[in-house]
C-alpha positions in Angstrom: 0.6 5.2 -9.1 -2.1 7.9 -9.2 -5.3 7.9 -7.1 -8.8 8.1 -9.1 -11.9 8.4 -7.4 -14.2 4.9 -6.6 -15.4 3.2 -10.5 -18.5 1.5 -10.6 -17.5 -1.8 -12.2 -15.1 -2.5 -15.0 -17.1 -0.5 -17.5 -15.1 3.0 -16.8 -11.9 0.9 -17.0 -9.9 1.4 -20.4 -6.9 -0.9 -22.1 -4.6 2.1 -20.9 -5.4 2.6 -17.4 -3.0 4.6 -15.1 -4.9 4.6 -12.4 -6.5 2.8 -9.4 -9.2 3.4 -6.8 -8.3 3.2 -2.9 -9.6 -0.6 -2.6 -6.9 -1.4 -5.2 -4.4 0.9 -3.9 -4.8 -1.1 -1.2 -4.2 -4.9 -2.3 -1.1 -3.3 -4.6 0.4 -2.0 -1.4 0.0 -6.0 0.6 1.1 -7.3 -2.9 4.3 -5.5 -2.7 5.0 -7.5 0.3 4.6 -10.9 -0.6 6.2 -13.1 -2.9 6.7 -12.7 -6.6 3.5 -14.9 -8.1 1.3 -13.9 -5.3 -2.4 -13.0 -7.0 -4.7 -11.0 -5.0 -8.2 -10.3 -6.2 -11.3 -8.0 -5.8 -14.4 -10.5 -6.3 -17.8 -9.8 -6.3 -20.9 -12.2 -6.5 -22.7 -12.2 -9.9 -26.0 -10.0 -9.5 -27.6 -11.5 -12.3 -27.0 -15.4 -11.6 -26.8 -16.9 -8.4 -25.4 -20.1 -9.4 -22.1 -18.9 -11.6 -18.7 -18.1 -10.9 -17.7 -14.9 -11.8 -14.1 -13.6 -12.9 -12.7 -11.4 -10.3 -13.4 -7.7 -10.9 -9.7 -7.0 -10.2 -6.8 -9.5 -9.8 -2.9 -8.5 -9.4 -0.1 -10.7 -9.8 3.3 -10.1 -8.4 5.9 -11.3 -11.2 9.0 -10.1 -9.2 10.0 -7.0 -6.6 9.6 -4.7 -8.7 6.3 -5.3 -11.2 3.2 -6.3 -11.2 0.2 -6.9 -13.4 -3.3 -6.0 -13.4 -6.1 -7.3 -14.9 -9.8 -5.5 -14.7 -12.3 -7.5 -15.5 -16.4 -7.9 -16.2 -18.3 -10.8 -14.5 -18.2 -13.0 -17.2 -16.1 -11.7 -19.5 -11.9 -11.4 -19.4 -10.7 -7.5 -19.4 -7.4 -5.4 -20.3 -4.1 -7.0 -18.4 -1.3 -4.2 -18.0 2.3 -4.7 -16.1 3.0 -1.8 -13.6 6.5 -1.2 -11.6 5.7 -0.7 -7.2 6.2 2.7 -6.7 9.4 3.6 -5.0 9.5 4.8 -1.4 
């Protein structure tokens, strides 16, 4: 997995991204720990309604030892999903 520098929101994220900032880093490297179907999840409050329930900016999902997807996306709207393999040690 490479390193990028800290994105502002989902907008710099593409369908093909490669890449993850040090927060996500982060909940990938706990994922890899737990069991396969874990979901972990970077969530935010909505800044432009205080009463909604927004989607999580990031989310991973652990489908065995040695994938996992991630999804980025919006507040309100679903974004790209793609399926990664743990780095090895």
């Amino acid at each position: 997995m490479c390193r990028a520098s800290d994105r502002r929101g989902p907008f710099g994220y593409t369908s093909r991204m490669h890449t993850f900032t040090e927060r996500e880093n982060k909940l990938i490297s706990k994922l890899k720990s737990l069991a396969p179907q874990a979901v972990l999840k970077i969530a935010e409050p909505c800044p432009l309604h205080s009463m909604c329930v927004p989607l999580p900016l990031f989310r991973v999902y652990k489908i065995d030892d040695g994938r996992f997807e991630a999804e980025w996306n919006s507040f309100h709207n679903p974004g790209p999903k793609q399926v990664f393999r743990f780095a090895e040690e």
